[in-house]
matplotlib code that plots the C-alpha trace (Angstrom):
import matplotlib.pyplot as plt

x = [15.8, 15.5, 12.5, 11.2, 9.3, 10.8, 9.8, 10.7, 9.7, 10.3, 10.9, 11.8, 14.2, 15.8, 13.6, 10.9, 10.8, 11.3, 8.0, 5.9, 6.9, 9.8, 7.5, 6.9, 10.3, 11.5, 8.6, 9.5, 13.3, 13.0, 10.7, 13.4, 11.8, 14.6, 13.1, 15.5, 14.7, 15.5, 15.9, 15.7, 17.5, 19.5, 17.7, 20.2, 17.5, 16.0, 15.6, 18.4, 17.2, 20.3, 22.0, 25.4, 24.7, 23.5, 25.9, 25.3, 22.5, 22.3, 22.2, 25.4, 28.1, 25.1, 26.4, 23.3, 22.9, 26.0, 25.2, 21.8, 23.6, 24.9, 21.5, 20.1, 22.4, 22.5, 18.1, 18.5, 21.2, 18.4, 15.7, 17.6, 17.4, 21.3, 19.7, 19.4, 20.3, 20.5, 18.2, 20.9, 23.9, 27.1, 26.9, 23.9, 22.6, 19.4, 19.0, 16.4, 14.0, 12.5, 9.2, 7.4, 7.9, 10.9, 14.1, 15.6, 12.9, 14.0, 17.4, 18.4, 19.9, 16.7, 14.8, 11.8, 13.0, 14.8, 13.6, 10.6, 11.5, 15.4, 14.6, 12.1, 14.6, 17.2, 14.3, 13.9, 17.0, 16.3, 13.3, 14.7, 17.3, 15.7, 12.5, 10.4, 6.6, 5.5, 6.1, 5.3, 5.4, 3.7, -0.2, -0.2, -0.4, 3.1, 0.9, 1.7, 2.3, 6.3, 7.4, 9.7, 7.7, 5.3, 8.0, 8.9, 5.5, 5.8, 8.9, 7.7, 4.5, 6.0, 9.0, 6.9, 4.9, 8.2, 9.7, 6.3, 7.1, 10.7, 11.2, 9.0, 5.6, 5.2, 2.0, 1.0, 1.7, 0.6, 0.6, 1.3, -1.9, -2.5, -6.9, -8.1, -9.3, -5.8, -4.6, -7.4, -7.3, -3.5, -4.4, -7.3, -5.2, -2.9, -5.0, -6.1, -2.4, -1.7, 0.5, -0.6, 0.6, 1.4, -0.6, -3.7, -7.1, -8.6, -7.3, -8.7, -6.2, -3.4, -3.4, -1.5, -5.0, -7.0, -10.7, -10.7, -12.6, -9.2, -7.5, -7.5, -4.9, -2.8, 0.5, -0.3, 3.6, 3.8, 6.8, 9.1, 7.7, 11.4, 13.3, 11.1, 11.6, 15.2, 15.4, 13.6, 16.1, 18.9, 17.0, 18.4, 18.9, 15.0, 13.3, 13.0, 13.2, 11.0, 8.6, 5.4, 6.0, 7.3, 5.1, 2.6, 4.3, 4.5, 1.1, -1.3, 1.7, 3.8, 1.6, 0.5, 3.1, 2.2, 0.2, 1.2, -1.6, -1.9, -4.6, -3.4, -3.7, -2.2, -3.3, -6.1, -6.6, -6.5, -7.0, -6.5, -8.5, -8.9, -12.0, -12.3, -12.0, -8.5, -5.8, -3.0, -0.3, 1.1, 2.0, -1.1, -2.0, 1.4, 2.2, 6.1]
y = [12.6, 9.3, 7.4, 3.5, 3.7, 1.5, 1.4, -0.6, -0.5, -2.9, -2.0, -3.6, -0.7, 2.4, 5.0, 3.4, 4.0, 8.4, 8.0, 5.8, 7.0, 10.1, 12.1, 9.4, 8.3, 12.4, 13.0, 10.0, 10.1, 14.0, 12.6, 10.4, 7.3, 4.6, 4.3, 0.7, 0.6, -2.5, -2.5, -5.9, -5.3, -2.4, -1.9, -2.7, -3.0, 0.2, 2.7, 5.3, 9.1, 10.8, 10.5, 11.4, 7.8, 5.5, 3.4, 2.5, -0.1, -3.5, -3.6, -1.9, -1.9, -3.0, -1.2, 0.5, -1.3, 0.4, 4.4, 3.4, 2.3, 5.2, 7.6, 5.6, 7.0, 10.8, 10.3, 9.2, 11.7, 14.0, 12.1, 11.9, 8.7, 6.4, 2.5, 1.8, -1.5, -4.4, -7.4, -10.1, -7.9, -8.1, -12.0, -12.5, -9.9, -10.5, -9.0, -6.8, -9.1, -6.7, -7.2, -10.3, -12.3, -10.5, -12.7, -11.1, -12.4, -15.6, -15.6, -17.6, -15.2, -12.4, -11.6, -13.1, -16.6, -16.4, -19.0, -17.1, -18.4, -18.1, -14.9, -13.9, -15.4, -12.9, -10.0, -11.9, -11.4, -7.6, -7.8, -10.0, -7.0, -3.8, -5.0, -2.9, -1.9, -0.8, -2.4, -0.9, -2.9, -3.2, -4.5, -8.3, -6.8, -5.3, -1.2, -2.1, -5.8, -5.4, -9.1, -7.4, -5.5, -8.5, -10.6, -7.9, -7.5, -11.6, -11.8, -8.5, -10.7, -13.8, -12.6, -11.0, -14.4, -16.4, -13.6, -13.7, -17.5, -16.8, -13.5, -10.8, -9.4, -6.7, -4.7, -3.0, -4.1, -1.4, -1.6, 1.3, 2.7, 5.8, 7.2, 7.3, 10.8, 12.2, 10.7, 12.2, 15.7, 15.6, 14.2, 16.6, 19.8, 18.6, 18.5, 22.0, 22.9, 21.2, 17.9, 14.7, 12.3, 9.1, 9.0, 8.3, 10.1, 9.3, 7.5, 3.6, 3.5, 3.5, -0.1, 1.6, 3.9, 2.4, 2.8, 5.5, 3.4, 1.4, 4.1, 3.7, 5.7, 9.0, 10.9, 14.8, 16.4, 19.0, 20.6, 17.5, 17.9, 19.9, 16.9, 14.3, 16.3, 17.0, 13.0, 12.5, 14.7, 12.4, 9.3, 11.1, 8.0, 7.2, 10.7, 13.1, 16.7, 17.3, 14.2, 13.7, 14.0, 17.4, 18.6, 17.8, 18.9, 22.3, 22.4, 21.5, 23.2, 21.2, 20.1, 17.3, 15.0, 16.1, 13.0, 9.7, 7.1, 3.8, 0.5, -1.1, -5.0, -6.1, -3.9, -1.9, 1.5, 4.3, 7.8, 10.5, 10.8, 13.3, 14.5, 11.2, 8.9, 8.3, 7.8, 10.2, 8.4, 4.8, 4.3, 5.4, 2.4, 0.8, -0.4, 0.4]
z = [47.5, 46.4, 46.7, 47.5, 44.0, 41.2, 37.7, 35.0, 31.2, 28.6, 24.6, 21.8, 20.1, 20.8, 19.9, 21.3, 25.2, 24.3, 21.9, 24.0, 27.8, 27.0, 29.8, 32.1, 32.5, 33.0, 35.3, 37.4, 37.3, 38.3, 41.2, 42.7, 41.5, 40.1, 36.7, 34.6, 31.2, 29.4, 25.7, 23.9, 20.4, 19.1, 16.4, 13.7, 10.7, 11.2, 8.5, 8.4, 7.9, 7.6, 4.5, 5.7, 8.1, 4.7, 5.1, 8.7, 7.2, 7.5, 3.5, 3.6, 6.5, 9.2, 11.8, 12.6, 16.2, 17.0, 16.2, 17.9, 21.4, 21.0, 20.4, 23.4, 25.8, 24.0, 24.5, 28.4, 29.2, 27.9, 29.9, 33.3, 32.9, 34.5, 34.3, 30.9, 29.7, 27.1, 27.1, 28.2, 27.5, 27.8, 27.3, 24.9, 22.1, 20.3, 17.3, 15.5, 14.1, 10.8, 10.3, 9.6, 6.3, 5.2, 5.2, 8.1, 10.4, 9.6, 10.8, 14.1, 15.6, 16.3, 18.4, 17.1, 16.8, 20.6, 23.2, 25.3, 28.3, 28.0, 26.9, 29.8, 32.3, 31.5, 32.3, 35.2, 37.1, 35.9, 37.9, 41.2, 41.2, 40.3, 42.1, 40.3, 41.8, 38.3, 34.7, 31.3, 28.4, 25.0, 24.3, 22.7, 19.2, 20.2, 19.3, 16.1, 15.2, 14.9, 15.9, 18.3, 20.1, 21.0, 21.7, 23.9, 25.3, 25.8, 27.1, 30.2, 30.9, 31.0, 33.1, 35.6, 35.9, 36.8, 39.1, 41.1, 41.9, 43.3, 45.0, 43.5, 42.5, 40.1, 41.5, 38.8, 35.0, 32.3, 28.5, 26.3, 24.6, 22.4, 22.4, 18.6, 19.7, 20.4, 17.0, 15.1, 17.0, 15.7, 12.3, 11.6, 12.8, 10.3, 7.6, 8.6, 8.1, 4.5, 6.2, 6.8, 9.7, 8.6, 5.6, 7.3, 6.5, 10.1, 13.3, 12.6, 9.7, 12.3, 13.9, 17.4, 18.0, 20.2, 21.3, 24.1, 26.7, 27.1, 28.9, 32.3, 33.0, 32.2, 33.3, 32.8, 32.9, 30.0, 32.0, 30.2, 27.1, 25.8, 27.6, 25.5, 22.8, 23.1, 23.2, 20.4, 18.2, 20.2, 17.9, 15.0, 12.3, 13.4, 13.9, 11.3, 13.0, 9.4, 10.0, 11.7, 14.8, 14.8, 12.6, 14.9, 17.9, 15.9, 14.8, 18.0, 20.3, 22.9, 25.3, 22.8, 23.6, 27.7, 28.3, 28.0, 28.2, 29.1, 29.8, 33.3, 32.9, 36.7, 40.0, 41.4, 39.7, 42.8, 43.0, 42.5, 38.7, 36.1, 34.9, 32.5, 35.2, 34.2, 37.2, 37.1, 39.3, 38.0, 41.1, 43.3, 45.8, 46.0, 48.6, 49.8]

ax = plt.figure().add_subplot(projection="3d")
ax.plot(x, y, z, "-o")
ax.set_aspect("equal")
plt.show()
């Protein structure tokens, strides 16, 4: 049955919305709740981690954005996920923006260069049309200082700001956030099992771990857990089945990637909690 809840979530790449929210979105979706997600580049100068797909690059035949369109839908068919779009598509493609100082960054045509505001006013007739309650976007350091995922996180806050003026208010605006004590937890069992997660020795030397007292809120639904999983494998030029994150999926069992946190920036927090004060619905006190 389909419900009045609408949900939208803003990333910069595919890949991104299965690691940050791949259980939310199921969890949601399987609830009835119209869950968009808007992706605002395809990725095209990601690394490539199947070798049989090296010359997908963009240092080779750069059609990486391509395959990724591609992953996308294999990760929401997996997710139950139908409204999944491109930032401004079909008429205007932004592209992947690399990370900062590298040449690519510099070329007109990214996504870190774009207009804000043209930019946000193509999220905004996302918003006037999905009219979604709830929003989840990137921090202002973007987790992880990629220039594409603030922009993105830029782009959500500043679209939500112009859609309240015309037609519609977001209630409740979240931002991605991962506890430095799950990341250690995961990084320490790790250790205990000879592999390492990142490279890191302890959770500040990952700039997306944040201080626990951030967290204001949590979705609990370990019963997706094979659908986020299953999605993640879909990211297959991204996600290494032999990388960190299934070594730790393997190692602290599956009900690590079970909760998916995040620090609520717009709206009252409501009830009911878990034992940590943390709320367990995103969209507890909407009002319909």
């Amino acid at each position: 049955m389909k419900s009045a809840k609408r949900l939208l979530l803003v990333h910069a790449h595919p890949d991104d919305e299965t690691i940050n929210n791949g259980v939310t979105m199921a969890k949601y979706a399987a609830d009835g709740i119209n869950v968009t997600l808007v992706t605002c580049t395809r990725g095209e100068e990601g690394e490539v981690l199947v070798d049989s797909l090296l010359n997908l690059a963009s240092s080779k035949d750069d059609k990486l954005g391509e395959h990724r369109e591609v992953e996308l839908k294999n990760a929401m068919d997996e997710l139950g996920i139908k409204d999944f779009r491109f930032l401004g598509a079909p008429n205007k493609k932004w592209r992947d923006s690399d990370m900062m100082g590298t040449p690519q960054n510099d070329r007109k045509d990214v996504f870190w260069q774009a207009d804000l505001d043209e930019v946000a006013n193509e999220l905004v007739k996302i918003i006037l049309e999905t009219k979604p309650q709830v929003l989840i976007t990137y921090d202002e350091f973007g987790g992880y200082g990629h220039p594409d995922h603030i922009k993105a996180h830029q782009i959500a806050m500043r679209a939500a700001e112009i859609a309240s003026q015309q037609d519609w208010q977001v209630s409740k605006i979240y931002w991605n956030t991962t506890p430095r004590s799950v990341i250690q937890m995961g990084i320490d069992k790790m250790k205990e099992v000879g592999s390492e997660f990142f490279g890191a020795e302890n959770a500040d030397d990952l700039p997306f771990a944040k201080p626990d007292e951030l967290v204001t809120s949590v979705v609990k639904a370990p019963e997706y857990v094979p659908h986020k999983l299953a999605a993640m494998k879909a990211h297959a030029t991204q996600i290494s089945v032999d990388g960190p994150f299934f070594a730790l999926s393997n190692n602290l069992g599956l009900s690590v990637w079970g909760d998916e946190y995040y620090t609520l920036v717009k709206g009252e927090l409501a009830g009911p909690f878990d034992e940590n004060g943390r709320e367990l619905d995103l969209f507890a006190g909407v009002k319909l």
